[in-house]
C-alpha positions in Angstrom: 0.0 0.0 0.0 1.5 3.7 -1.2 2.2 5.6 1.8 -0.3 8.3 2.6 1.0 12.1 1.2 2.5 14.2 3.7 0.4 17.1 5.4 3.2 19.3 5.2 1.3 22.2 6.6 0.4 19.9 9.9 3.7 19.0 10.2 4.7 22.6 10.0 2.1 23.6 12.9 3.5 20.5 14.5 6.8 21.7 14.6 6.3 25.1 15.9 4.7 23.4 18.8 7.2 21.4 19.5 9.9 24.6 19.2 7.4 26.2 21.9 8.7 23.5 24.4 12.6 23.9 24.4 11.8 27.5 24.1 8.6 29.2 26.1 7.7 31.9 24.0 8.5 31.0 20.7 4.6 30.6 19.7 3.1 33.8 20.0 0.0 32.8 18.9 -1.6 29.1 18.2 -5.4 29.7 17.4 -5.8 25.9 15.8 -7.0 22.7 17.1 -6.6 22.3 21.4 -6.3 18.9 20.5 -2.9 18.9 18.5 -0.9 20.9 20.7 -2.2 18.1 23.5 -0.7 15.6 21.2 2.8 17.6 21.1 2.9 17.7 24.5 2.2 14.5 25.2 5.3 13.7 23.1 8.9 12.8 24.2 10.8 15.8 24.8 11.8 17.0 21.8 15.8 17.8 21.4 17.2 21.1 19.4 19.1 19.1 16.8 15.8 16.6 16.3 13.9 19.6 15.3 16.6 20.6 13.2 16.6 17.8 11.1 12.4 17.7 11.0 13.0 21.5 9.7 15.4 19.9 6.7 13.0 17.2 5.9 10.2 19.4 5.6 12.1 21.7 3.6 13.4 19.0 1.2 9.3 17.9 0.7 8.2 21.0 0.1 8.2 21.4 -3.0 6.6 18.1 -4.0 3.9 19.1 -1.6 1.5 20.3 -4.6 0.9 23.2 -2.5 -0.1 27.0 -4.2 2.8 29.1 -5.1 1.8 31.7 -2.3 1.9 28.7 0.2 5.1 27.2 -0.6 7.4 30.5 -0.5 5.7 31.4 3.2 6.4 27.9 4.5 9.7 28.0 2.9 10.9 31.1 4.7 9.1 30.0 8.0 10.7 26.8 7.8 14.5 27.8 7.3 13.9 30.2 10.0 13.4 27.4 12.6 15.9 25.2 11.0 18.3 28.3 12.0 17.1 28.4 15.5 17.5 24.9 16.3 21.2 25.1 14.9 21.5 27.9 17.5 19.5 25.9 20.2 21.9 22.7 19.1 24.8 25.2 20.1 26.0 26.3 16.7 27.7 29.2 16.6 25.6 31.5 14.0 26.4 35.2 13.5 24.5 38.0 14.4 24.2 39.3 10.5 23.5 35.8 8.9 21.1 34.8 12.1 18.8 37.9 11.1 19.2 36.7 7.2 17.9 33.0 7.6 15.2 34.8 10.0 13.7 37.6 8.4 15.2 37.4 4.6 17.0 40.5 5.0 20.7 41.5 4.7 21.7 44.2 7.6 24.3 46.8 7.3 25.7 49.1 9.5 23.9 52.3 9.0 25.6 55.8 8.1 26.5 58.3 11.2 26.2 61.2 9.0 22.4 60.2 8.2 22.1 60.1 11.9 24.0 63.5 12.2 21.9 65.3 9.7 18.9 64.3 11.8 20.4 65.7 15.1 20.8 69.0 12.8 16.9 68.9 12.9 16.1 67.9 15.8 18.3 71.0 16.8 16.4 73.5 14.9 13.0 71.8 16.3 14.2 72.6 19.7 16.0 75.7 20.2 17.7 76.2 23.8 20.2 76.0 26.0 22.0 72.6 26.9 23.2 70.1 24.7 20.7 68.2 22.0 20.3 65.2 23.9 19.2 67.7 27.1 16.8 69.4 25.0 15.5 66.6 23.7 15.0 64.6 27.3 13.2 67.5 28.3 10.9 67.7 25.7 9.9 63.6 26.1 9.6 64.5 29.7 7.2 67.7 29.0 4.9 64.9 26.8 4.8 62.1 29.2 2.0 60.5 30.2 1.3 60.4 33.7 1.1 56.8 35.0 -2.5 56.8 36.9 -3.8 57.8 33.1 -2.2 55.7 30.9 -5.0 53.1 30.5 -7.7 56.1 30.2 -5.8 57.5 27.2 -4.5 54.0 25.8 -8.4 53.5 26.1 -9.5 56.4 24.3 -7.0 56.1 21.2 -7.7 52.5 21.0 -11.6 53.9 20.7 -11.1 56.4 18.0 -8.3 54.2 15.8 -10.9 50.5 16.3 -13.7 53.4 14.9 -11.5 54.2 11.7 -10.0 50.8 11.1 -13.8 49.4 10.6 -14.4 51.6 8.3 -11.2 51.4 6.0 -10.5 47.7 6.3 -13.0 46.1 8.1 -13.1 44.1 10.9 -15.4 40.9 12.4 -18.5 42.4 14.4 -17.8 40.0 17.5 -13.4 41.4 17.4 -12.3 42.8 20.7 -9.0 44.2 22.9 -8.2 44.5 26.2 -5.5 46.4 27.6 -3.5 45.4 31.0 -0.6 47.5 32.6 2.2 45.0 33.5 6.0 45.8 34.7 9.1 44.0 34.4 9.2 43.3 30.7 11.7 44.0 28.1 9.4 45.8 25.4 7.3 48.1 25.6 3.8 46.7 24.5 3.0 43.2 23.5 0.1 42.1 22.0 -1.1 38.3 22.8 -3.6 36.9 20.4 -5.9 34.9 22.0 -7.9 33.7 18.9 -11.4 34.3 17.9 -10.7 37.7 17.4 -10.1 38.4 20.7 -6.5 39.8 21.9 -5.1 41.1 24.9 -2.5 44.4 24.6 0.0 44.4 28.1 1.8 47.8 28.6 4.9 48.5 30.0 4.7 50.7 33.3 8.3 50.9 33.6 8.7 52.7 30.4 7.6 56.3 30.6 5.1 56.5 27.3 4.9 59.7 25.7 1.5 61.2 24.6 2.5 61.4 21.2 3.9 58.0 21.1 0.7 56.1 22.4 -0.8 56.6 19.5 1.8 54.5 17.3 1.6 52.2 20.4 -1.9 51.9 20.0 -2.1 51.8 16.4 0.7 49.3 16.4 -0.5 46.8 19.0 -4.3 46.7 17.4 -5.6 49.3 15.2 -4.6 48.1 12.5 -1.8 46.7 13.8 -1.6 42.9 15.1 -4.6 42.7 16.3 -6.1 43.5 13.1 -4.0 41.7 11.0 -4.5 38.7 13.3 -8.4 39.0 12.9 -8.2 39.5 9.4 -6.0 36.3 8.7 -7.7 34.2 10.9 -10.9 35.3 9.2 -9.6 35.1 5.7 -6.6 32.7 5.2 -8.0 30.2 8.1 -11.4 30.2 8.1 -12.1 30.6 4.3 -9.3 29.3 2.7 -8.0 26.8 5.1 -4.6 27.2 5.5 -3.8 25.3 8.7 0.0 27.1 9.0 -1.8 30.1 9.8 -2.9 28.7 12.9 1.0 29.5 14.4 2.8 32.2 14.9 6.1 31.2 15.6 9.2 34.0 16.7 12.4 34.5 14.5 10.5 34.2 11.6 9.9 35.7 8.2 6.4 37.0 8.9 7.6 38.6 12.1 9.4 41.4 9.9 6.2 41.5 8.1 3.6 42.0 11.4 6.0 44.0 12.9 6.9 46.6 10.0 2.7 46.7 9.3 2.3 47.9 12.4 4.7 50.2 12.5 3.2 52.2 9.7 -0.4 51.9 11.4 -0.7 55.7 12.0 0.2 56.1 8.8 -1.8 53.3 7.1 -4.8 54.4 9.6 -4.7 58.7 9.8 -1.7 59.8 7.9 -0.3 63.3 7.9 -1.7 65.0 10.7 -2.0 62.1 13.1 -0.5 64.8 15.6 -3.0 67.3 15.7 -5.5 64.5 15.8 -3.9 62.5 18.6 -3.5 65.7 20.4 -7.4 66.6 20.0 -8.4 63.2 21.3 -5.9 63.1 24.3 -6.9 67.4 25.1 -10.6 66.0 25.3 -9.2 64.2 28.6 -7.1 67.1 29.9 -3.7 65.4 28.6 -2.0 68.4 26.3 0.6 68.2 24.1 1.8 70.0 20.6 0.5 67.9 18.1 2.2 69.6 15.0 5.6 69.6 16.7 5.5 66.3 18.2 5.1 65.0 14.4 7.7 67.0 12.7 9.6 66.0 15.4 8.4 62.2 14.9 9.7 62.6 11.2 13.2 64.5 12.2 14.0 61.7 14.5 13.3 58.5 12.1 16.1 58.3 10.7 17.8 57.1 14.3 15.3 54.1 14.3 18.4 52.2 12.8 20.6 53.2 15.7 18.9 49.8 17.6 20.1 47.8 15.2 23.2 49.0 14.4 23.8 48.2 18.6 22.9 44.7 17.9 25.5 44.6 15.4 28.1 45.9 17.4 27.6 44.1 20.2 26.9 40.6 19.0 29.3 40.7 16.0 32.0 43.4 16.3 32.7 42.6 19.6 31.9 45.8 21.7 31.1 45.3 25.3 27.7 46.5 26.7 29.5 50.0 28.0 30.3 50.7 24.9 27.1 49.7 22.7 25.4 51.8 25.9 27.5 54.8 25.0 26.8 54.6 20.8 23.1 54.6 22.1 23.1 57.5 24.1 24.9 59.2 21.5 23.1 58.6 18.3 19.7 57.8 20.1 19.8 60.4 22.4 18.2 58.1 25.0 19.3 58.6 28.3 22.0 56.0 30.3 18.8 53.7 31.8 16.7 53.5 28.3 19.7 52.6 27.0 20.3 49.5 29.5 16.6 48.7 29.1 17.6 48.4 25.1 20.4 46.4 26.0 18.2 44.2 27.8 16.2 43.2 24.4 19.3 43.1 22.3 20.9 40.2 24.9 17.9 38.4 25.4 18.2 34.9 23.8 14.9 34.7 22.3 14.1 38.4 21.0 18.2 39.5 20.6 17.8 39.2 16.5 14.3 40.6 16.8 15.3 44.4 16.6 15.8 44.2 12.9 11.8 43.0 12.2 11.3 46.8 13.3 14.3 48.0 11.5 14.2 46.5 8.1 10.4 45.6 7.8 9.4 49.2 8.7 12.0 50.3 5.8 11.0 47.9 3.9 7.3 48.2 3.7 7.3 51.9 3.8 9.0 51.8 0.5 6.7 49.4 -0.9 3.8 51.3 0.2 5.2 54.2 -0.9 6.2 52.5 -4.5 1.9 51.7 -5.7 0.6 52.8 -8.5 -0.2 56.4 -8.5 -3.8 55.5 -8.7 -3.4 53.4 -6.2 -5.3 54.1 -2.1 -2.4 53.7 0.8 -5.3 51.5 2.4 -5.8 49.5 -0.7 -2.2 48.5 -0.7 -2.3 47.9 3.0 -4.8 45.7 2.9 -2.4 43.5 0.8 -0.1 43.3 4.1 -3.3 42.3 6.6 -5.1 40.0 4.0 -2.3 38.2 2.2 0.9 35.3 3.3 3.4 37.8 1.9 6.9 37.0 3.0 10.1 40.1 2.9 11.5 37.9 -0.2 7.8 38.7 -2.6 7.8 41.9 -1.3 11.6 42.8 -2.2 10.9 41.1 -5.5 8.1 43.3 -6.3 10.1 46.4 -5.3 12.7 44.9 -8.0 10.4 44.8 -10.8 8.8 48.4 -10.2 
C-alpha cells in the first residue's frame, strides 16, 4: 500500500509546537485545534538538533507538496527560520548578521552616522535652547509624558477612536475585541497576545515612561490596525475561508515577524496619515492630557532616521565585539536616550529569544514603507495595506516586487 502524502502544513504547525517547548515563548500565537498541541505535549521531549533535522525534511518535501505558489514560498521562509534556530538551540555558533538573514530574509548593514548627524541637525532647529541636543530633547519627552494613573484612560481612548477608523477602511469581524492590561518587568514596551477568535489582549509597559505622542503609534501598532487586526483578518480570511492550517502558528524568528511587525509600525500612517498629531492631540486634550501635536510629528519625522541606531547596537555588540558599556555609549549618543533607556535596550538586544528581533522593526518598517510608498499612483495607501493584513506575503515577494517596479 502507497504511503499516505504528507500534510506538510500539519507537520509545519507540528513543529512550531514542538519549538514552543525547548523555548517558552517562541509561539506567540496558536489559534488551531486544542487537540494537537495536546498531542505535542504529550510527546517525548523533543531535542534542538531533532527539530533541526524535522525542519530539513520538511524543507526538502516542500516542493513536492502540490501546494499553491503563495503557500510554498511562506512555508519556505518560516521553515528555514526554525531550522536556523534549532542550529542555535543545538549550540552552533551563528552570526548576528547571517542569524537575522535566515530569519527575516533580510541583509543588515551598519547604518551611516552622517544620516544620523543630519537628523540631530533637525532635531536642533525643532528645539531651540540652552543645553546640549540630547538635554533638549529629554526635556521635551519628559514635558509629553503620560502620567502613570492615566495611561490606561488615554490607551483607552486612542484605542476607541483608531478601532472606529480601522472598521471603516479595512473592516473588521463584528464580535473582534481588545483588552488592555498594565504590566511591569518586561523587556518591550507593548505586546500584543492573540488569543484567537478575534479576541486579543494588549499588556503595557509601566516601567517605560510612554509619551503622549507616542501612544498613539503604540496603539495603532499593538491593534488598530496593527496585530490585532492583522491577526483578525487572517484568521478570518486565510483560516477560516481558505483553510490554510499554518496560519494557525505564529512562531518568533520568523519571516512573517518582519512582516507584522513593519505593518504595524506604519499603522498611524496606514490608519490617519499626515496629521495624526494634531489628531492624537485633540483626542488626548478631550481628557485634559495636552501636548503639541504639530511639533510632536515633525519631530516624529526628524528623529526617524535614528530608528536604525537599535540595530546598528545589535551589530556591534553581537558581532563586532563591543562590550555593553560601549554599545550603551553609541546609544546615548546617536539615540539620544538617556543611560537607563539605553540598558533597558540592552536588555532586548541580549535576550536569547528576542536579541535578532530588533531588525523586524528596523528593516520591515523600511522595507514596507517603500513598498507602500512604490503603488501605482492611482493606487489608495489603504488599498495596498490591505495587501499586508489580508495576504501570506513573505520580505522575499515583497523585495521582488520592489525589484520589478
Amino acid at each position: 500500500m502507497p504511503a499516505l502524502p504528507l500534510d506538510l502544513p500539519l507537520e509545519y504547525v507540528r513543529l512550531g509546537l514542538r519549538f514552543d517547548r525547548l523555548e517558552p515563548g517562541f509561539v506567540d500565537a496558536f489559534t488551531g485545534d486544542k487537540r494537537l498541541r495536546a498531542q505535542v505535549e504529550d510527546e517525548p521531549a523533543p531535542t534542538a538538533s531533532a527539530l533541526r533535522d524535522q525542519a530539513r525534511a520538511l524543507l526538502a518535501e516542500l516542493d513536492a507538496a502540490g501546494l499553491a505558489a503563495d503557500r510554498t514560498g511562506y512555508l519556505r521562509g518560516q521553515l528555514t527560520g526554525l531550522e536556523c534556530t534549532a542550529r542555535k538551540m543545538s549550540g552552533e555558533p551563528v552570526g548576528f548578521v547571517d542569524e537575522v538573514a535566515a530569519y527575516f530574509q533580510v541583509d543588515v548593514v551598519l547604518g551611516d552616522p552622517a544620516e544620523y548627524a543630519a537628523a540631530h541637525a533637525e532635531l536642533g532647529a525643532l528645539l531651540p535652547g540652552s543645553g546640549t541636543l540630547a538635554e533638549r530633547y529629554a526635556a521635551h519627552r519628559r514635558r509629553e509624558e503620560c502620567p502613570p494613573a492615566r495611561l490606561e484612560t488615554a490607551v483607552l481612548a486612542l484605542s476607541s477612536a483608531l478601532r472606529d477608523r480601522v472598521r471603516g477602511q479595512y473592516g473588521l469581524p463584528e464580535v473582534e475585541t481588545v483588552r488592555y492590561e498594565v504590566v511591569t518587568d518586561k523587556p518591550w514596551s507593548g505586546f500584543n497576545y492573540y488569543e484567537g477568535d478575534y479576541r486579543s489582549r494588549v499588556a503595557i509597559n509601566a516601567d517605560l515612561p510612554h509619551r503622549l505622542s507616542q501612544l498613539p503609534h503604540l496603539v495603532a501598532h499593538e491593534s488598530y490596525p496593527g496585530h490585532h487586526t492583522e491577526h483578525c483578518r487572517k484568521e478570518r480570511g486565510l483560516v477560516e475561508r481558505a483553510d490554510r492550517l499554518e496560519h494557525t502558528v505564529f512562531l518568533v524568528n520568523t519571516p512573517e515577524c518582519l512582516m507584522a511587525e513593519g505593518l504595524a509600525d506604519l499603522g498611524v500612517q496606514a490608519s490617519i496619515g499626515a496629521g495624526w498629531g494634531p489628531w492624537a492631540a485633540e483626542i488626548l486634550g478631550d481628557l485634559g492630557l495636552r501636548f503639541d501635536g504639530h511639533l510632536a510629528e515633525r519631530i516624529a519625522a526628524a528623529a526617524a532616521p535614528l530608528n536604525r541606531v537599535r540595530q546598528d547596537a545589535a551589530v556591534l555588540l553581537h558581532d563586532r565585539g563591543a562590550d555593553a558599556d560601549e554599545v550603551s555609549a553609541y546609544l546615548q549618543r546617536w539615540s539620544l536616550v538617556s543611560a537607563e533607556r539605553a540598558a533597558q535596550q540592552i536588555r532586548f538586544l541580549t535576550d536569547p529569544l528576542w536579541r535578532a528581533y530588533i531588525s523586524t522593526y528596523v528593516e520591515g518598517y523600511d522595507l514596507l514603507s517603500r513598498w507602500l510608498d512604490a503603488r501605482p499612483a492611482d493606487q489608495p495607501v489603504a488599498d495596498r495595506f490591505l495587501r499586508l493584513l489580508d495576504e501570506p506575503l513573505t520580505p522575499r515577494a515583497v523585495s521582488g516586487e520592489l525589484a520589478e517596479a
